[in-house]
N, C-alpha and C positions, 0 to 999 in steps of 0.2 A: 184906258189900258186894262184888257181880262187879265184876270190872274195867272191864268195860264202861260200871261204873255210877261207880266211880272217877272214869273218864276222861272220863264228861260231867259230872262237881261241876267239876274243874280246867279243861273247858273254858268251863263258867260263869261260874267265880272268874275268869279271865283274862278274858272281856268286861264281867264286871260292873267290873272294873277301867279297861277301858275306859272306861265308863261313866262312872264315877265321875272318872275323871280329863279325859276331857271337861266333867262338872258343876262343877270345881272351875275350870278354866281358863275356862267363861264366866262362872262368878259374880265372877272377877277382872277378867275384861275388862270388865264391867257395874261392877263397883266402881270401874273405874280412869275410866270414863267416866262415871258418875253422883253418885260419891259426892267421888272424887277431881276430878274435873271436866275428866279430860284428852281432849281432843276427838282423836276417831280419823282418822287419814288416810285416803286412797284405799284402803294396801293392807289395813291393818289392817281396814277394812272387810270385802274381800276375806277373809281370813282367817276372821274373823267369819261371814261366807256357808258359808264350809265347817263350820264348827265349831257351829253353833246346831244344825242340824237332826240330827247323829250325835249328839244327847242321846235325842231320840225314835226313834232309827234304832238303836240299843242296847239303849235300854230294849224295843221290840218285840222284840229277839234275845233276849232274855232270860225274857220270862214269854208264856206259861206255863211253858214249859219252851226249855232253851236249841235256838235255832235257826239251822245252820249257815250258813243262806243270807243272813243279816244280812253277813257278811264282803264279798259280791259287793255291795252296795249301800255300804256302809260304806267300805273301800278308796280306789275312786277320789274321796272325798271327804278322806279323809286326805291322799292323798297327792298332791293339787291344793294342799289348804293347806298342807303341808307343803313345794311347790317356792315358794308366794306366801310363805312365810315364809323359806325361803333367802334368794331374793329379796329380800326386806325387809330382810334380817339382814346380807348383803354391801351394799346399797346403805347401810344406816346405819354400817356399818364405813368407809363410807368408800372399797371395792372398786371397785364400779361406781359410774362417774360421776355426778353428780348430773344433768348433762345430757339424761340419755337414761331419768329419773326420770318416774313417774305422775303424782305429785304435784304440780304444775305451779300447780293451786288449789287455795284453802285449806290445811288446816296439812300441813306441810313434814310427810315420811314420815323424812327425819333430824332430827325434834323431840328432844331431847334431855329426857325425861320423871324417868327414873329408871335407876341404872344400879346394881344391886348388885352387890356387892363390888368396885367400880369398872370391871366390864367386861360385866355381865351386863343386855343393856336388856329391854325388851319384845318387838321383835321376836324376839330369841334364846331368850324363854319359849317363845313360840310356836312356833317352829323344835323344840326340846326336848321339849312338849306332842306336837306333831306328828309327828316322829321314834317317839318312845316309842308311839303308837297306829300306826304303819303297822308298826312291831316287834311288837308286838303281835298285828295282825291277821296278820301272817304267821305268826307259832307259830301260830297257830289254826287256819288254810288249811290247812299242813301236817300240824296234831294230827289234822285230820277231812277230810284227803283219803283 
């Protein structure tokens, strides 16, 4: 195997990781809302909006063969949901005011759902999720500029 040929398996594996880590956080979000029954706020929605459609925004970087220009479409989709989820993630902290909050109707964006290991909610998944794909896509930008 040339290195060339190397270099585009590792930049595959790192999108299809992408990928896959995109699949895994909306079949959560859809479980936490369908199965678990926990009704999503404004931002989470928001969130949601960025993060559905980098399922099929991946999967096309991917087959046939990996394709660099996925990362220019993909990006500023990360990394919109990723400041909606800072945002989310300081305002359930308690940070930013509640006052100057989206969420105004319907359910509270500081609902308190589920918090693992006592400090870890949902918006801070999503923060997490998000971070880790905009990391992501920037090793990639970098590996194939």
């Amino acid at each position: 195997m040339s290195q060339s040929d190397n270099a585009m398996n590792t930049n595959w594996m790192l999108l299809f990781l992408c990928w896959l880590l995109v699949s895994v956080s909306a079949t959560i979000s859809i479980f936490f809302s369908s199965v678990l029954e926990y009704q999503p706020c404004v931002l989470c929605w928001y969130q949601r909006i960025f993060l559905f459609p980098l399922i099929l925004i991946f999967a096309a970087g991917l087959f046939p063969t990996f394709d660099k220009s996925v990362i220019k479409y993909a990006l500023p989709l990360t990394i919109a949901g990723g400041l909606t989820a800072l945002y989310h993630t300081l305002l359930y902290a308690g940070i930013i005011p509640e006052n100057i909050q989206p969420c105004s109707q319907g359910v509270s964006c500081t609902e308190r759902y589920i918090e693992l290991f006592g400090f870890i909610s949902i918006p801070m998944l999503s923060f997490f999720a998000f971070s880790t794909l905009v990391t992501l896509l920037i090793i990639l930008k970098r590996r194939t500029a």
